[in-house]
C-alpha positions as a Markdown table, in Angstrom:
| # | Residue | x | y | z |
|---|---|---|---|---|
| 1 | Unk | 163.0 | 111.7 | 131.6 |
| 2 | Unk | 161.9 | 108.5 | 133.0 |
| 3 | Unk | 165.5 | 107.7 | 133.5 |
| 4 | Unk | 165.9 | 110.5 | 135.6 |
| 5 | Unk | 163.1 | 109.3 | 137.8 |
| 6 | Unk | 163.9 | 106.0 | 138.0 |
| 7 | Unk | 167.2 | 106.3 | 139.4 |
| 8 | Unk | 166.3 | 109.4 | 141.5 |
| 9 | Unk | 163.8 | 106.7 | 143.3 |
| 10 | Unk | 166.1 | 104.2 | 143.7 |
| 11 | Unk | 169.0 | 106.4 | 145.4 |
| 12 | Unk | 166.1 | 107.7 | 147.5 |
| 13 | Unk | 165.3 | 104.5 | 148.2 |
| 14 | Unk | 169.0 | 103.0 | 148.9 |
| 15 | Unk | 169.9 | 105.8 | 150.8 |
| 16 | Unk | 167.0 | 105.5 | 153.6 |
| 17 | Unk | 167.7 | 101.7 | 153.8 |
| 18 | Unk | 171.4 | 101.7 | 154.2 |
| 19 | Unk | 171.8 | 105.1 | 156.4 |
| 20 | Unk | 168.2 | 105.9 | 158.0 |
| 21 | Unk | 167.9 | 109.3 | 156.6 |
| 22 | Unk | 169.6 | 112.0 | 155.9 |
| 23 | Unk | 172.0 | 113.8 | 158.6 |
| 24 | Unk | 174.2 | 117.3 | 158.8 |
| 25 | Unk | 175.4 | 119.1 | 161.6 |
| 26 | Unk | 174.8 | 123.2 | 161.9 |
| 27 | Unk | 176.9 | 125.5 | 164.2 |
| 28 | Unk | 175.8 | 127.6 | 166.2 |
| 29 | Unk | 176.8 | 130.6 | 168.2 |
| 30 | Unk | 175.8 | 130.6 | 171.4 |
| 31 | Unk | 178.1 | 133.9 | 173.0 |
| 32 | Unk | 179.5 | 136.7 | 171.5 |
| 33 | Unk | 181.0 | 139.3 | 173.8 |
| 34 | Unk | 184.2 | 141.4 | 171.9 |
| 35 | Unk | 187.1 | 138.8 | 171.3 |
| 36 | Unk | 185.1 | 136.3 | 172.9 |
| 37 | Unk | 183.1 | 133.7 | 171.1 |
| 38 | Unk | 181.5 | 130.8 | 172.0 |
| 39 | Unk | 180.0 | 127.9 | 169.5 |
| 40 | Unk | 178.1 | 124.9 | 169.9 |
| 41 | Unk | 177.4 | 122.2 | 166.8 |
| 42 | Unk | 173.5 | 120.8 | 166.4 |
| 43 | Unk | 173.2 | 117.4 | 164.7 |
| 44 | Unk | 169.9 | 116.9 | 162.7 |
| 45 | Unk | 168.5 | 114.3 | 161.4 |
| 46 | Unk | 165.7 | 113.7 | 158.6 |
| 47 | Unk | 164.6 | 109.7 | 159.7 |
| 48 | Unk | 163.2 | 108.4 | 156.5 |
| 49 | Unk | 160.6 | 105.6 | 157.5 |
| 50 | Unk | 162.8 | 101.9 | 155.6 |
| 51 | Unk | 158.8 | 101.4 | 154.2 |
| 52 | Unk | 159.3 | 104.6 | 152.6 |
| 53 | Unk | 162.6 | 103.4 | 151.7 |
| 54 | Unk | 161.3 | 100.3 | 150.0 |
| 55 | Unk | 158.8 | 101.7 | 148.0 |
| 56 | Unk | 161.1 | 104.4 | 146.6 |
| 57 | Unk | 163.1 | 101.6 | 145.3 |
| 58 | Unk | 160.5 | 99.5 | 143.8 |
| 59 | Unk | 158.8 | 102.4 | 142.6 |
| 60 | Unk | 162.1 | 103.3 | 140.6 |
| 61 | Unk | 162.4 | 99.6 | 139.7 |
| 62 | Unk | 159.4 | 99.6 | 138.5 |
| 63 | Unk | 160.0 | 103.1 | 136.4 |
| 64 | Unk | 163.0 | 101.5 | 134.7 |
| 65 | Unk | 161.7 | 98.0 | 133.6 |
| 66 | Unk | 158.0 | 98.8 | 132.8 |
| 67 | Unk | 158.0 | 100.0 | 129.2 |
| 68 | Unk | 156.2 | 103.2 | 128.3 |
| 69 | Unk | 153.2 | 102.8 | 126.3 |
| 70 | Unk | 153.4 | 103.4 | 122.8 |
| 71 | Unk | 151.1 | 106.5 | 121.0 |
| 72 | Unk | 150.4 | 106.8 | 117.4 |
């Protein structure tokens, strides 16, 4: 599980250095009379802040190298 959570941090965290965010496009139809349609396309964006983007990566650094305590 730990794993999991490690390298889920670390992809966060790579993916907000390297691209800024997160980014898709949604269409959008703007008239529809009979045969007649017209359709625009909306770019949005989720900025994530590169801080947020370097802790993500550390934290999942740090997830994969600490070891778990052991419990008897």
């Amino acid at each position: 599980m730990r794993y999991v959570i490690g390298f889920t941090l670390i992809a966060i965290g790579l993916v907000s250095l390297l691209v800024g965010g997160f980014r898709w496009t949604h269409e959008k139809t703007v008239l529809d009379i009979g045969p007649l349609k017209a359709q625009t396309e909306e770019h949005k964006t989720l900025p994530i802040p590169p801080a947020v983007g370097v802790l993500a990566l550390v934290g999942g650094i740090v997830v994969l190298v600490v070891p778990a305590k052991h419990r008897a």
